[in-house]
C-alpha positions in Angstrom: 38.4 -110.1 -108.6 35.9 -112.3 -110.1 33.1 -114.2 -109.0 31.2 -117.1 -110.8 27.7 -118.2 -109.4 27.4 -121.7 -110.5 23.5 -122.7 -110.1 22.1 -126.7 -110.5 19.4 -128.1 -112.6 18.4 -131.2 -111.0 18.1 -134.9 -113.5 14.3 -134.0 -113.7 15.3 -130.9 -115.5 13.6 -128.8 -112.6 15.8 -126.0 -110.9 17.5 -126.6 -107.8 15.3 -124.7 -105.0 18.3 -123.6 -102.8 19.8 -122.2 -105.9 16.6 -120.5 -106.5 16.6 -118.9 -103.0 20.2 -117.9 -103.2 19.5 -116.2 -106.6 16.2 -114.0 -105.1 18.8 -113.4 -102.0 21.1 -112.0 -104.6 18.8 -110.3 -106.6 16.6 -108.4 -104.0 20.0 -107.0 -101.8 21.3 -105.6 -105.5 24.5 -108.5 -105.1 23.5 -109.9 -108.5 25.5 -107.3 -109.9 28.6 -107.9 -107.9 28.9 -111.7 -110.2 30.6 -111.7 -113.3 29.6 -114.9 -114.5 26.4 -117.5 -114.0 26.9 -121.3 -114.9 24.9 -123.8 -114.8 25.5 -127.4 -113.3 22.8 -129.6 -115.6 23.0 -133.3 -113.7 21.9 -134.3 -117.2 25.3 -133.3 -118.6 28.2 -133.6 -116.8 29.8 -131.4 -119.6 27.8 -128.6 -118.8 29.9 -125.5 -117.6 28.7 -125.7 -114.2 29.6 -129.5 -114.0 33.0 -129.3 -115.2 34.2 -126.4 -112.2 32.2 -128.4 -109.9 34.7 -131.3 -111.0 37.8 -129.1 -110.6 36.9 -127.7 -106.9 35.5 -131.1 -105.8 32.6 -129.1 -104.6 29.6 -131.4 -104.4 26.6 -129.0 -103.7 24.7 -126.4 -105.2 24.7 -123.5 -105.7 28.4 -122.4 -105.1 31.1 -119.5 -106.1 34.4 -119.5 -107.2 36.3 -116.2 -106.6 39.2 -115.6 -108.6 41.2 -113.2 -106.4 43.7 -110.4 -108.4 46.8 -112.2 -106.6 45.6 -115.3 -108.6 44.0 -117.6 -105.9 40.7 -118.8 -105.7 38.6 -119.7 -103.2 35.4 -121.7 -103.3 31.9 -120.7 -101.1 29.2 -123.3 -100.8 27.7 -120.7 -97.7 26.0 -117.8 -99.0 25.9 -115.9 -96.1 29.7 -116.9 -95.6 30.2 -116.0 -99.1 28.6 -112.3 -98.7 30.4 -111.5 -95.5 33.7 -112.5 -96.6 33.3 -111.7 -99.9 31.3 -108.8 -100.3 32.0 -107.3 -97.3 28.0 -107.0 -96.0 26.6 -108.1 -92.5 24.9 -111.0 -91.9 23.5 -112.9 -89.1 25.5 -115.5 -87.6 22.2 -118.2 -87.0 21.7 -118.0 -90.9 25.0 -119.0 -91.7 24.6 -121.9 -89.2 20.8 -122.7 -90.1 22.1 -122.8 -93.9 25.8 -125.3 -93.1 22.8 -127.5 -91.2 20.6 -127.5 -93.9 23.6 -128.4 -96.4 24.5 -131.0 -93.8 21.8 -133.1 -92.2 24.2 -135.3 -90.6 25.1 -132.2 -88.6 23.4 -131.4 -85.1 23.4 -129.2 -82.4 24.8 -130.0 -79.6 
């Protein structure tokens, strides 16, 4: 298996702060060293690495992974905390998987 962390850099040239959290997340639980591979998504070049996979998984948000599974599909997580429990196999709590698709969609509410 392998897993690409694609991260943004917004048009100002200033890192994307949900990308910033995810990476401390990944950092401070040891994951970091479960990815293979960090891109970057510049808005200021949509030629940048990051952009281009973005373009080819019509994913539209950052930060995202793409894991390459052994049996040659892929699948594409825009949830972290979907992305570690189905992914890396570690527990997580179901009301910060919600509180993060809410966040990532603010025309989302409880009902």
């Amino acid at each position: 298996m392998k897993i690409t962390f694609v991260k943004k850099i917004l048009a100002d040239g200033s890192p994307c702060r949900k990308c910033g959290d995810v990476i401390a997340r990944l950092e401070e639980s040891g994951q970091m060293a479960r990815i293979d591979e960090v891109l970057v998504a510049d808005e200021r070049d949509s030629t940048s690495a990051g952009m281009v996979l973005a373009a080819e998984h019509n994913v539209d948000r950052a930060p995202f992974f793409v894991v390459e599974n052994d049996d040659g599909t892929v699948n594409v997580y825009t949830v972290y905390f979907k992305f570690v429990k189905e992914v890396l196999e570690q527990k997580t709590e179901e009301k910060e998987e919600l509180k993060e698709i809410l966040d990532q969609n603010p025309d989302l509410d409880f009902l």
